[in-house]
N, CA, C and O atoms as CSV, one atom per row, in Angstrom:
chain,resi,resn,atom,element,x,y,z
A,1,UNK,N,N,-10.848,-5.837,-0.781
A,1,UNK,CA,C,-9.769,-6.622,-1.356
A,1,UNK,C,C,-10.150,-7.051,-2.765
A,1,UNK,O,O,-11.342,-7.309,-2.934
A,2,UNK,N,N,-9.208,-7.186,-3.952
A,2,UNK,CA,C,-9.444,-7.252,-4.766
A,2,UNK,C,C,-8.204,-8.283,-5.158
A,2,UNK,O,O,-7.196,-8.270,-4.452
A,3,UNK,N,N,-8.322,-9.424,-6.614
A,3,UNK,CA,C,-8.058,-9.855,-7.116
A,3,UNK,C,C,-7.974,-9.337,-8.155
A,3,UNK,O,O,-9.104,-9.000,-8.507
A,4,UNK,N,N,-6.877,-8.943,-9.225
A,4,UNK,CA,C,-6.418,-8.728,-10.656
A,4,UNK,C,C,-5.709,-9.998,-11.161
A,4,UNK,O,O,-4.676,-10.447,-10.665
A,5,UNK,N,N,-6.619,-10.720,-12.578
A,5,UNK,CA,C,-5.939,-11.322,-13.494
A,5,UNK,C,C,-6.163,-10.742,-15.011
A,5,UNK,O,O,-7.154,-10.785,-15.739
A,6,UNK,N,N,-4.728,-10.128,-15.226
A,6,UNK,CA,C,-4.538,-9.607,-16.545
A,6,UNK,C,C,-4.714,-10.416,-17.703
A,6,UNK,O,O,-4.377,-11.599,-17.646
A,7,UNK,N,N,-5.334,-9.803,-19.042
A,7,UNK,CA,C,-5.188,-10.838,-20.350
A,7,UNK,C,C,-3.773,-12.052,-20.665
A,7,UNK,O,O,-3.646,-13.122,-21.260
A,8,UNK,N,N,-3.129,-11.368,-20.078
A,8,UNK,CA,C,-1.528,-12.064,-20.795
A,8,UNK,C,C,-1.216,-13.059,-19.426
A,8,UNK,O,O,-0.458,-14.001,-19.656
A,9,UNK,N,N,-1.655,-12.950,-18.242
A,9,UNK,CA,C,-1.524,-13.809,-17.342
A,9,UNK,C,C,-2.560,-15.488,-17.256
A,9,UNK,O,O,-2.519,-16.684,-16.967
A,10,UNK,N,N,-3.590,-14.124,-17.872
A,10,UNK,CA,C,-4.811,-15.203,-17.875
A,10,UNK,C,C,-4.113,-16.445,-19.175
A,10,UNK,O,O,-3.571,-17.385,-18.593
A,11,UNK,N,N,-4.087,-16.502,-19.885
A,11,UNK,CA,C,-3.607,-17.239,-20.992
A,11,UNK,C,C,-2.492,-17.623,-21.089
A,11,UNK,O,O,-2.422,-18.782,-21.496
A,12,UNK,N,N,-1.251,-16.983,-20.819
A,12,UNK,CA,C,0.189,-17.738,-20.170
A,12,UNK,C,C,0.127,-18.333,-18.964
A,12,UNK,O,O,1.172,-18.835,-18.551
A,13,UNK,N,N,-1.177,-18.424,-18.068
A,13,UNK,CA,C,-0.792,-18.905,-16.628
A,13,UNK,C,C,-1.474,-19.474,-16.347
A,13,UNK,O,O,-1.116,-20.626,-16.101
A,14,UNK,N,N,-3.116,-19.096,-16.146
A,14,UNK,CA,C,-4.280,-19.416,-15.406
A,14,UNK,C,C,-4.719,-20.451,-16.262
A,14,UNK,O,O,-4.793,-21.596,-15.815
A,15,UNK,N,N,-5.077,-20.153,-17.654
A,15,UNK,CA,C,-5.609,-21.018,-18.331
A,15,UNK,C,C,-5.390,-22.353,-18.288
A,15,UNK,O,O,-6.236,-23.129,-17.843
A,16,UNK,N,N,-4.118,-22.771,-18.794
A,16,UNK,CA,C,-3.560,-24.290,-18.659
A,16,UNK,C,C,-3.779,-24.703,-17.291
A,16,UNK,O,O,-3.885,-25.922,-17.154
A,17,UNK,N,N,-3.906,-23.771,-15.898
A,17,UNK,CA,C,-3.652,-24.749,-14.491
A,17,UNK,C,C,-5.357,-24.507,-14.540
A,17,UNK,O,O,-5.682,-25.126,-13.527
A,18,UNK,N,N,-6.501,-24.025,-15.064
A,18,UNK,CA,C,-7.601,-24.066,-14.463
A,18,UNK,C,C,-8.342,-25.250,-14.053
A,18,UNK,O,O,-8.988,-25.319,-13.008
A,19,UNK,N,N,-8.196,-26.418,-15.133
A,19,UNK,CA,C,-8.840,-27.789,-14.508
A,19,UNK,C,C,-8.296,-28.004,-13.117
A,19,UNK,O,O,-9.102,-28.549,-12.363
A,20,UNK,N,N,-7.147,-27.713,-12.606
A,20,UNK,CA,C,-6.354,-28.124,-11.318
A,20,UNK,C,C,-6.624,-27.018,-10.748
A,20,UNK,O,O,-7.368,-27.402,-9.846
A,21,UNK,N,N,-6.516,-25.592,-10.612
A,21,UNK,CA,C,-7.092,-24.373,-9.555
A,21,UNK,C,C,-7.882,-23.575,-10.385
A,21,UNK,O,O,-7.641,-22.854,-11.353
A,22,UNK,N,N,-9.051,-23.935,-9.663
A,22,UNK,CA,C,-10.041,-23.265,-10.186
A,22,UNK,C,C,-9.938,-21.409,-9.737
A,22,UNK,O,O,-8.892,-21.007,-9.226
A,23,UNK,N,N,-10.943,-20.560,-9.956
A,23,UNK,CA,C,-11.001,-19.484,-9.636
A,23,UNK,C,C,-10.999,-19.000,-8.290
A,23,UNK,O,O,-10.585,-17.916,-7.878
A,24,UNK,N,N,-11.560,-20.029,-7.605
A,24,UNK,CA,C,-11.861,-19.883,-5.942
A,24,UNK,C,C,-10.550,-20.307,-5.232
A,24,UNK,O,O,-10.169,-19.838,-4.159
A,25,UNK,N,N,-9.949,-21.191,-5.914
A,25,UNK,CA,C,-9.064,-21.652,-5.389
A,25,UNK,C,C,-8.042,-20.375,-5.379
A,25,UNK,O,O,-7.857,-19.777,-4.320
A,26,UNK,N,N,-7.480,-20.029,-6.404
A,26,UNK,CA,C,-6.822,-18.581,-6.581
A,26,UNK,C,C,-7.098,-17.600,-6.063
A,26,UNK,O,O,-6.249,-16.734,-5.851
A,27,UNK,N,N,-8.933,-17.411,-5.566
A,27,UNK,CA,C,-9.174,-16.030,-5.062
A,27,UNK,C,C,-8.858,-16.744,-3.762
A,27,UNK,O,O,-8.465,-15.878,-2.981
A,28,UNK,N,N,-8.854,-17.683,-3.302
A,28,UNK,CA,C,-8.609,-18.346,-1.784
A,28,UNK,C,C,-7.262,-17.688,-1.233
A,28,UNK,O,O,-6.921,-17.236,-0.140
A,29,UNK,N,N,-6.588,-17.853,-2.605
A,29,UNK,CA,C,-5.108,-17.592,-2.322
A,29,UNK,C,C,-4.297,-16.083,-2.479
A,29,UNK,O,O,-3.156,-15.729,-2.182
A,30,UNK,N,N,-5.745,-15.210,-3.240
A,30,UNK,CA,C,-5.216,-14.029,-3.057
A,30,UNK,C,C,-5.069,-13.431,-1.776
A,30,UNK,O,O,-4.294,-12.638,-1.241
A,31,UNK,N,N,-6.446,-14.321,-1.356
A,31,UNK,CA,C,-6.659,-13.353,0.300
A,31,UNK,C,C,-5.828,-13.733,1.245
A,31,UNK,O,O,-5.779,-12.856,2.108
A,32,UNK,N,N,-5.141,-14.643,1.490
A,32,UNK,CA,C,-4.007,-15.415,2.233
A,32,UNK,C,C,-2.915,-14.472,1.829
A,32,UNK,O,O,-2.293,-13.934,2.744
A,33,UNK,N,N,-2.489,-14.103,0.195
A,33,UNK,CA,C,-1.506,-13.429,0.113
A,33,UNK,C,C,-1.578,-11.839,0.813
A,33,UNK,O,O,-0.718,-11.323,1.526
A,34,UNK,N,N,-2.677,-11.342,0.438
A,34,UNK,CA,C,-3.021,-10.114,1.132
A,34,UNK,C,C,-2.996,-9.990,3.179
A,34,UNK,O,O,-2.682,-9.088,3.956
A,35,UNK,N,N,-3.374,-11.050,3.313
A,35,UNK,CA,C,-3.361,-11.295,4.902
A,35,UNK,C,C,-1.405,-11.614,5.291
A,35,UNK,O,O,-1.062,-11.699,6.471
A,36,UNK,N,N,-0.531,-11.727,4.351
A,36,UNK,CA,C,0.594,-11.922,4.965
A,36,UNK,C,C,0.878,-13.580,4.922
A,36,UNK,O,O,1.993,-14.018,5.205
A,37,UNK,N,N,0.036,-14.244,4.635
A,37,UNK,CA,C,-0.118,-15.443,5.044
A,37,UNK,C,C,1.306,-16.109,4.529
A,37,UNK,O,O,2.057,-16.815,5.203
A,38,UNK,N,N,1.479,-15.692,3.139
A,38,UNK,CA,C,2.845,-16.173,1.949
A,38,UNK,C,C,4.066,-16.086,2.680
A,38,UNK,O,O,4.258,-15.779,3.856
A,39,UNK,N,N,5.204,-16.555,1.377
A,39,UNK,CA,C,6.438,-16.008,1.320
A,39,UNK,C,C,6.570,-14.994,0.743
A,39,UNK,O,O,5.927,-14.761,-0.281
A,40,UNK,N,N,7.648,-13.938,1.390
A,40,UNK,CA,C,7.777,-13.047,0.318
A,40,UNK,C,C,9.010,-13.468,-0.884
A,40,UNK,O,O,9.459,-14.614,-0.844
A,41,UNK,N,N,9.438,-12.660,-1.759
A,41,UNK,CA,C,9.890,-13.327,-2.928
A,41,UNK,C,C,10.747,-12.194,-3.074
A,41,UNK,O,O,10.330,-11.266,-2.380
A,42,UNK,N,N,11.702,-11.934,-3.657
A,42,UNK,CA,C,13.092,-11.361,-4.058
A,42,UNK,C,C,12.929,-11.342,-6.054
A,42,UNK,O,O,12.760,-12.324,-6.776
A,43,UNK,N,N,13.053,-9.919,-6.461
A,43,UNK,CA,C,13.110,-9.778,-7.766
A,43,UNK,C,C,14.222,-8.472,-8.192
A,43,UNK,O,O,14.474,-7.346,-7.763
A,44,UNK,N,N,14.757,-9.475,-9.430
A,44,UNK,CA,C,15.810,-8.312,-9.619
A,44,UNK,C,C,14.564,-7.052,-10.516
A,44,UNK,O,O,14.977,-5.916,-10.752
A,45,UNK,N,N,13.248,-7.416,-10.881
A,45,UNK,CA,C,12.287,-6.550,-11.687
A,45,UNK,C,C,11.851,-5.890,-10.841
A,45,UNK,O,O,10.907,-6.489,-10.325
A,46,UNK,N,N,12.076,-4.662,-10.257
A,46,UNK,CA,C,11.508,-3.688,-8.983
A,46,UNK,C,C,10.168,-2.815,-9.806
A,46,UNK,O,O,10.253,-2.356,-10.945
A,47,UNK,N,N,8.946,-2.731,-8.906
A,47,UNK,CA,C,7.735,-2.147,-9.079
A,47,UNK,C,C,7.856,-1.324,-8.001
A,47,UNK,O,O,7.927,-1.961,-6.950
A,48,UNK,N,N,7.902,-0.240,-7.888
A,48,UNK,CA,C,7.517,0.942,-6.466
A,48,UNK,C,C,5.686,0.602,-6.569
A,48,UNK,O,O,4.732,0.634,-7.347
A,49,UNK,N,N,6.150,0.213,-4.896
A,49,UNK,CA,C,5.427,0.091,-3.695
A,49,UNK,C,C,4.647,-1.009,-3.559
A,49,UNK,O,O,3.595,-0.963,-2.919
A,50,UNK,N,N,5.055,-2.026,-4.105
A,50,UNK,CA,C,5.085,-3.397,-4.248
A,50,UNK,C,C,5.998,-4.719,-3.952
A,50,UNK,O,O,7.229,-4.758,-3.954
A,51,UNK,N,N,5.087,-5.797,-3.697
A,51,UNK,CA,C,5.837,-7.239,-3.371
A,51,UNK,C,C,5.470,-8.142,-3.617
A,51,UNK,O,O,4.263,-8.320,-3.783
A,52,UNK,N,N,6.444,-9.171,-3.755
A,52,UNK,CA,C,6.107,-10.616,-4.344
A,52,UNK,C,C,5.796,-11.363,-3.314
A,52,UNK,O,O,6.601,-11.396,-2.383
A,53,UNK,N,N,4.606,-12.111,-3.235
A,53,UNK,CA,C,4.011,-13.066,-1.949
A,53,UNK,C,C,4.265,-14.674,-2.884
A,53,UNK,O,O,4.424,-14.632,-4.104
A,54,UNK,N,N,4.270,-15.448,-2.443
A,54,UNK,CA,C,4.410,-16.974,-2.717
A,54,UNK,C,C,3.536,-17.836,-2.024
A,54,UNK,O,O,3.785,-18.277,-0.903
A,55,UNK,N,N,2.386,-18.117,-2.752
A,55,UNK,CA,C,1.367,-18.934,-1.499
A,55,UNK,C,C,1.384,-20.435,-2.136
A,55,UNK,O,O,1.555,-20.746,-3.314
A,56,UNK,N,N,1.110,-21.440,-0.780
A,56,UNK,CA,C,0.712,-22.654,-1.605
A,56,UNK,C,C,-0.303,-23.453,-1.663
A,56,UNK,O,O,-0.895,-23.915,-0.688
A,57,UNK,N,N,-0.513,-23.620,-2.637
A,57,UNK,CA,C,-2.129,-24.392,-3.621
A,57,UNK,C,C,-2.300,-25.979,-3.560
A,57,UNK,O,O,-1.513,-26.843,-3.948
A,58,UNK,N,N,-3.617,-26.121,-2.932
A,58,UNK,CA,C,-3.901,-27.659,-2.612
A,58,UNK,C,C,-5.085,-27.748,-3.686
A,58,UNK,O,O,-5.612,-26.676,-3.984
A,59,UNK,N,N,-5.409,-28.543,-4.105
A,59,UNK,CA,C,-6.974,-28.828,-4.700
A,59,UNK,C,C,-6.853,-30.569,-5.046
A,59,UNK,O,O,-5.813,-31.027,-4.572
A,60,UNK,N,N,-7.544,-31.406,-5.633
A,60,UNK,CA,C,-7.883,-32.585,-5.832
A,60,UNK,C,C,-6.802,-33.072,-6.670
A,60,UNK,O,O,-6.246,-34.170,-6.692
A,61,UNK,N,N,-6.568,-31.685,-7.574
A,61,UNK,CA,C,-5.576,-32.768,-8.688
A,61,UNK,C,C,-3.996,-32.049,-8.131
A,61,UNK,O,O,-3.273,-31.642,-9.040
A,62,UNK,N,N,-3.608,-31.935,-7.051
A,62,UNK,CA,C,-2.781,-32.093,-7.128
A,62,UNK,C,C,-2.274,-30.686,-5.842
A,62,UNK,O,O,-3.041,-30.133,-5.054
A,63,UNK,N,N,-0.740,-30.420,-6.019
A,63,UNK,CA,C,0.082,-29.421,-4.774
A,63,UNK,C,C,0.280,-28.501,-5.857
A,63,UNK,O,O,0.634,-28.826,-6.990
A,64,UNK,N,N,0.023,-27.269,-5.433
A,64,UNK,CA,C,1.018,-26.205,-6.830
A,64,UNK,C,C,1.708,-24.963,-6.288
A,64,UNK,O,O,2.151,-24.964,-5.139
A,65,UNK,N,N,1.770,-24.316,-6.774
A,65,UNK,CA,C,2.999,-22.573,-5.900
A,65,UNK,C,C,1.465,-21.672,-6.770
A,65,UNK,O,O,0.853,-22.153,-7.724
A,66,UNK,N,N,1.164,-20.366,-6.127
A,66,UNK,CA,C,1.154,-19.654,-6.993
A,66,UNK,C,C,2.145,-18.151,-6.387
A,66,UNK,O,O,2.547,-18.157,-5.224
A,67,UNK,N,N,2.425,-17.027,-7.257
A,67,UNK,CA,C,2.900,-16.053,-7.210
A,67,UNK,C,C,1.895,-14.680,-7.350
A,67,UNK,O,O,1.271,-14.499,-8.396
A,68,UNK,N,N,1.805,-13.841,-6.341
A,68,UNK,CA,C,0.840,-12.447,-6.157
A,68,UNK,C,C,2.299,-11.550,-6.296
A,68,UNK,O,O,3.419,-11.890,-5.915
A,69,UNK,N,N,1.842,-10.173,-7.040
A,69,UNK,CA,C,2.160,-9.523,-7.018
A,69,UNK,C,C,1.047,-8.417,-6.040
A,69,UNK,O,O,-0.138,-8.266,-6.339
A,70,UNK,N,N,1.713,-7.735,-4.871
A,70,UNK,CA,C,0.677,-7.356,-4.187
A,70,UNK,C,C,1.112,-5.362,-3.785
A,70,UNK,O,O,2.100,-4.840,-3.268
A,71,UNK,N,N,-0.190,-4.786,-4.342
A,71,UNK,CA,C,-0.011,-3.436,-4.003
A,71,UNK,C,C,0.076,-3.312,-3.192
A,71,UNK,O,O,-0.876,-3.688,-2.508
A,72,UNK,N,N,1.369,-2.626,-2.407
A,72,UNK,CA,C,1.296,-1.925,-0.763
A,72,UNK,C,C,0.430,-1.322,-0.660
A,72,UNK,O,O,0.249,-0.927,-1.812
A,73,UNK,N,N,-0.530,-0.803,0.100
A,73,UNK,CA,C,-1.585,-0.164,0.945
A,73,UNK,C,C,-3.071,0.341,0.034
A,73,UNK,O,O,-3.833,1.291,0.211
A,74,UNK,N,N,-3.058,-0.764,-0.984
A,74,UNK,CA,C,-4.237,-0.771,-1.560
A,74,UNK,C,C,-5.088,-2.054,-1.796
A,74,UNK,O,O,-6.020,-2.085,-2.600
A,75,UNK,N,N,-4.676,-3.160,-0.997
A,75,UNK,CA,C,-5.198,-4.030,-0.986
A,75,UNK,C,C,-5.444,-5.230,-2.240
A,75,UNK,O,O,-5.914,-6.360,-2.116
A,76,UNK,N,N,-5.049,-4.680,-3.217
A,76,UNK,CA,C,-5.111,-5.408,-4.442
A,76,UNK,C,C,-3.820,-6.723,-4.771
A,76,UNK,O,O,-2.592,-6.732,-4.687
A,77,UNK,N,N,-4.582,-7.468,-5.061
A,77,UNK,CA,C,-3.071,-8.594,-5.336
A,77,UNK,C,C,-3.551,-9.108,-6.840
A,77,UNK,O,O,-4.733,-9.304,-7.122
A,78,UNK,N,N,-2.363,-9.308,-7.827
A,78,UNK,CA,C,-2.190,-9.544,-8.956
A,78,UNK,C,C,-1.533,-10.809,-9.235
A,78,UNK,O,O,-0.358,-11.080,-8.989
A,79,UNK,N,N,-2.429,-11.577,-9.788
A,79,UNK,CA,C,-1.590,-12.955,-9.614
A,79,UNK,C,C,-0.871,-12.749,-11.017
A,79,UNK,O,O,-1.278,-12.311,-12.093
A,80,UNK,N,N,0.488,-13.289,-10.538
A,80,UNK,CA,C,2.286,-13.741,-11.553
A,80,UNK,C,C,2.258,-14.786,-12.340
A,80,UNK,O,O,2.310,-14.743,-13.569
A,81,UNK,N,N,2.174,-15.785,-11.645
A,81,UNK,CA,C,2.056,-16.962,-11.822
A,81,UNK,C,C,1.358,-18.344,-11.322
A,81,UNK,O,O,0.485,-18.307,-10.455
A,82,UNK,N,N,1.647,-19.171,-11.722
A,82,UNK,CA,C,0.951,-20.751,-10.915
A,82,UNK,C,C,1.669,-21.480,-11.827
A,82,UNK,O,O,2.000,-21.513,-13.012
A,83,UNK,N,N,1.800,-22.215,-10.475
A,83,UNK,CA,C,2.641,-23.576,-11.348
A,83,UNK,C,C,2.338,-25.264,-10.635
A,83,UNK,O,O,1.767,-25.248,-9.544
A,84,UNK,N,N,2.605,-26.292,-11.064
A,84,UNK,CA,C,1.991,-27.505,-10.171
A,84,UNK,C,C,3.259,-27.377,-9.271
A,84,UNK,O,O,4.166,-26.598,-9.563
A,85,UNK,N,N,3.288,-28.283,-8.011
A,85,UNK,CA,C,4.697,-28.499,-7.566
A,85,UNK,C,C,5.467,-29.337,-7.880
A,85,UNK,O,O,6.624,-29.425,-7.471
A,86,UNK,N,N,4.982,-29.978,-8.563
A,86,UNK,CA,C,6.074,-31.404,-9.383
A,86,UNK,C,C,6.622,-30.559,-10.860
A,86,UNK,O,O,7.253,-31.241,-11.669
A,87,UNK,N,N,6.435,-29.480,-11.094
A,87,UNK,CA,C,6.825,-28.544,-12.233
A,87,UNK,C,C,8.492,-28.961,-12.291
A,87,UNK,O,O,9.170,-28.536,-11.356
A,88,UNK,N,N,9.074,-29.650,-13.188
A,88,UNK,CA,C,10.585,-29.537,-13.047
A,88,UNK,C,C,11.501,-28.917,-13.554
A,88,UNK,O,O,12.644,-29.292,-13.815
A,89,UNK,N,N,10.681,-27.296,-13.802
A,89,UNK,CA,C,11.662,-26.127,-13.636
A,89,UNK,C,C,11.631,-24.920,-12.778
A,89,UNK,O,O,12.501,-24.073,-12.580
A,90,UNK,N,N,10.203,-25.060,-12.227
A,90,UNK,CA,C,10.154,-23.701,-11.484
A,90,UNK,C,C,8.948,-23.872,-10.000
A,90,UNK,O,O,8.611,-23.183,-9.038
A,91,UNK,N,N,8.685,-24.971,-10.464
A,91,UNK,CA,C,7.267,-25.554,-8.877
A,91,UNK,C,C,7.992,-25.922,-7.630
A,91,UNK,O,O,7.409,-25.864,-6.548
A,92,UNK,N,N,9.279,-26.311,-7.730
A,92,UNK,CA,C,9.566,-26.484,-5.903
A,92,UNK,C,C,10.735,-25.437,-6.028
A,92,UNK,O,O,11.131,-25.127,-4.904
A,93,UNK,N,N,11.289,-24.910,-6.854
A,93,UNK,CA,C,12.458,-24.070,-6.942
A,93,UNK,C,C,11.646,-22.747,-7.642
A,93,UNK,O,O,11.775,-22.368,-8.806
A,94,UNK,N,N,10.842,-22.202,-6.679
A,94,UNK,CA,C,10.795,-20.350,-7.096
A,94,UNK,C,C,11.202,-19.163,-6.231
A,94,UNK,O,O,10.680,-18.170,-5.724
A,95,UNK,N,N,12.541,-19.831,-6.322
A,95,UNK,CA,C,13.060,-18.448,-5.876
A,95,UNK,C,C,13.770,-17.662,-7.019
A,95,UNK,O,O,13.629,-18.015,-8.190
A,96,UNK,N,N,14.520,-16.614,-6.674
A,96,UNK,CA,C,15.347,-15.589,-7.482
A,96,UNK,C,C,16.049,-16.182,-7.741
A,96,UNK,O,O,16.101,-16.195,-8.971
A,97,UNK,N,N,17.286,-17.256,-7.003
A,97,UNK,CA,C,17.759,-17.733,-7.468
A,97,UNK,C,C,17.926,-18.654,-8.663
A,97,UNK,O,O,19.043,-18.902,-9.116
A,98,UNK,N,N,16.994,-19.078,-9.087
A,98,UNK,CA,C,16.777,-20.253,-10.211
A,98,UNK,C,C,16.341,-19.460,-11.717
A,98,UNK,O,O,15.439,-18.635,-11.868
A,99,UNK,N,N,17.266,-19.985,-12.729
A,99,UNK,CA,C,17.299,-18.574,-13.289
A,99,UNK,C,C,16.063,-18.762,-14.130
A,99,UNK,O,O,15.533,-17.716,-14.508
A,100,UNK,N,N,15.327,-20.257,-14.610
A,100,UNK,CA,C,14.514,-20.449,-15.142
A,100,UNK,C,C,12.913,-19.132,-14.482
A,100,UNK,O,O,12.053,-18.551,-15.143
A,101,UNK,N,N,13.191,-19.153,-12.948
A,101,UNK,CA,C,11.884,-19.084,-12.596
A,101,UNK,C,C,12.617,-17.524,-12.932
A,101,UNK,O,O,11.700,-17.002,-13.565
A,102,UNK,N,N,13.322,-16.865,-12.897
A,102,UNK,CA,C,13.482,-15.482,-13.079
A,102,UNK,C,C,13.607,-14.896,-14.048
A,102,UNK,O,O,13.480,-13.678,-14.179
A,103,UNK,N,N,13.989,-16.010,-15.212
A,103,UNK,CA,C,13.028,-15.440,-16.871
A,103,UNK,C,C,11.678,-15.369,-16.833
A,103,UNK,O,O,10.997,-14.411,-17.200
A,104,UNK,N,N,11.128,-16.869,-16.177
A,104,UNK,CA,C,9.755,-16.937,-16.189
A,104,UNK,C,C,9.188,-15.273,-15.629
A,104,UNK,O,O,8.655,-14.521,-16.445
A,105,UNK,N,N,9.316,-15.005,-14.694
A,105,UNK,CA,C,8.847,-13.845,-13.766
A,105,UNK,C,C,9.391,-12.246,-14.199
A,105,UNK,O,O,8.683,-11.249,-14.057
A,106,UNK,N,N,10.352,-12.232,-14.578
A,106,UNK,CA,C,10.635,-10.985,-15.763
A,106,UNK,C,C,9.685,-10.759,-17.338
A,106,UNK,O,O,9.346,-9.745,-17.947
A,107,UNK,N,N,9.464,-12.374,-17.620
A,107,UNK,CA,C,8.751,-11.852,-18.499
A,107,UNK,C,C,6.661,-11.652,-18.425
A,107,UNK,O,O,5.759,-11.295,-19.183
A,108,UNK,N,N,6.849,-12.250,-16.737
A,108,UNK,CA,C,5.062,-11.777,-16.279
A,108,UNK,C,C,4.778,-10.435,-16.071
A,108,UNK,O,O,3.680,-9.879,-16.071
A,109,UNK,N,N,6.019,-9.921,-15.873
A,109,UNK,CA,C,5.900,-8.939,-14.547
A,109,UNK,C,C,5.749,-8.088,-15.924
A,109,UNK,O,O,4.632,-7.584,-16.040
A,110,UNK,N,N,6.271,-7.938,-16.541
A,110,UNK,CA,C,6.070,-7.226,-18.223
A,110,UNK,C,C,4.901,-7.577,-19.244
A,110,UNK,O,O,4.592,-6.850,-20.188
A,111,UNK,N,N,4.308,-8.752,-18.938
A,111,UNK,CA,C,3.468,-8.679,-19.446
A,111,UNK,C,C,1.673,-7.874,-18.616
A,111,UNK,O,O,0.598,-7.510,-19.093
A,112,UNK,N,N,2.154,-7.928,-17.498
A,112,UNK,CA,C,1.390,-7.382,-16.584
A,112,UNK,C,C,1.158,-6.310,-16.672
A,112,UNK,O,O,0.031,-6.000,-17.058
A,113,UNK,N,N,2.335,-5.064,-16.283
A,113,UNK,CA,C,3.002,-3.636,-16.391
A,113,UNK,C,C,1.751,-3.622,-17.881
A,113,UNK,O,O,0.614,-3.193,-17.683
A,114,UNK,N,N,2.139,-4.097,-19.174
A,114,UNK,CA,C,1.386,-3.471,-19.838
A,114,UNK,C,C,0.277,-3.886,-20.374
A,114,UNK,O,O,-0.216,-3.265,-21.316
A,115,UNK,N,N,-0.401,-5.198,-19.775
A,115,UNK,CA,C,-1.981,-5.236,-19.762
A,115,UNK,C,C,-2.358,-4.110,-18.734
A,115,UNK,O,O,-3.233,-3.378,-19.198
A,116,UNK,N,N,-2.044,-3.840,-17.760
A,116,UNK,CA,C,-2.437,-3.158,-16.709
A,116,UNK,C,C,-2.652,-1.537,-16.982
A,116,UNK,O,O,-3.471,-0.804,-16.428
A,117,UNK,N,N,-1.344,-1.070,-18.346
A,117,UNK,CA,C,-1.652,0.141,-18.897
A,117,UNK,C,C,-2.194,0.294,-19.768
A,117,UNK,O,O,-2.366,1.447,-20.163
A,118,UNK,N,N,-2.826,-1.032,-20.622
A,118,UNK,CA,C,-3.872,-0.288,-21.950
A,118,UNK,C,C,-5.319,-1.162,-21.120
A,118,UNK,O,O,-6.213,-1.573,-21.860
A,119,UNK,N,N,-5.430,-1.369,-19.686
A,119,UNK,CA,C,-6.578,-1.492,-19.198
A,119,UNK,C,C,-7.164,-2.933,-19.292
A,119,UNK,O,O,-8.362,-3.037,-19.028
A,120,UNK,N,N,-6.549,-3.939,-19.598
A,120,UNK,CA,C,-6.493,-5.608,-19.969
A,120,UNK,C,C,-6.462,-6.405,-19.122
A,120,UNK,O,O,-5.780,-7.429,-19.104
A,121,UNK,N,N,-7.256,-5.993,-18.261
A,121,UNK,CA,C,-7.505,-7.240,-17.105
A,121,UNK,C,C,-9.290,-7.053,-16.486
A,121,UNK,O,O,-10.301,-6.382,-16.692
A,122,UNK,N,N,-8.635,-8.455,-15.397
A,122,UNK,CA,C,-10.033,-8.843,-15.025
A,122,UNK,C,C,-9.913,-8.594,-13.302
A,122,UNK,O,O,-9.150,-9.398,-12.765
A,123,UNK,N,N,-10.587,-7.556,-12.341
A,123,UNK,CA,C,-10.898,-7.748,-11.334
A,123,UNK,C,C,-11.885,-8.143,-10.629
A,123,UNK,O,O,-13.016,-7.695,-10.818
A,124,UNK,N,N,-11.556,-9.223,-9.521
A,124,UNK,CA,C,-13.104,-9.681,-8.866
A,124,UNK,C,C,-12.616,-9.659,-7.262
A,124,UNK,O,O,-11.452,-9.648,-6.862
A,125,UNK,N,N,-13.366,-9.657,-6.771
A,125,UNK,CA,C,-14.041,-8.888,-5.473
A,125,UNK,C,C,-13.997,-9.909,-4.095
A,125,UNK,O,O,-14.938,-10.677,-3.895
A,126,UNK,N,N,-12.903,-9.857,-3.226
A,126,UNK,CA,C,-12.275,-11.469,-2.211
A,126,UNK,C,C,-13.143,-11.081,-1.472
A,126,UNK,O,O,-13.163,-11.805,-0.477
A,127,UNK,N,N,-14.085,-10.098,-1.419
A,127,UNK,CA,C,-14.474,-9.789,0.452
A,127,UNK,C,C,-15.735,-10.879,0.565
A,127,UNK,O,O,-16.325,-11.032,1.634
């Protein structure tokens, strides 16, 4: 099992929540997403052979959402997003429906797609 955080995720996403979820905390939550553990998630941005998992994040400072993008039958999950849950545009409301969180997530899922094709990310190792 593997964890992917891309350059453009790392710095639009991870960075700002790291004092509040640390790395472990996220790889905690990849493997939960990979085990089924999540929600799944609804996107009008379709990836063949892929899905959106929704897990949720406890740590000291606070409740948060994060979002995996997770390869079907390769075990790899790509974290989307993180957000706190008191977020008051997209932390208790991430679904498709809310159009904030579905700009937000159109424009990860693109920034992902092409860290992922000029090779711009970081994988580390859940097992």
């Amino acid at each position: 099992m593997k964890l992917i955080i891309t350059d453009g995720i790392d710095k639009a996403e991870f960075e700002p929540q790291k004092k509040i979820f640390d790395l472990e905390i996220i790889k905690d939550a990849a493997r939960k997403s990979l085990r089924g553990l999540g929600d799944n998630i609804k996107s009008s941005f379709k990836i063949p052979a892929t899905s959106l998992c929704k897990i949720y994040l406890t740590s000291t400072g606070g409740a948060g959402r994060a979002l995996f993008l997770l390869k079907i039958g390769k075990e790899k999950s790509v974290l989307v997003m993180i957000r706190m849950k008191k977020d008051k545009h997209i932390g208790v409301n991430m679904t498709i429906k809310n159009p904030k969180f579905q700009k937000s997530l159109e424009r990860n899922l693109g920034l992902i797609i092409d860290d992922l094709e000029l090779g711009n990310y970081l994988e580390y190792g859940l097992d």
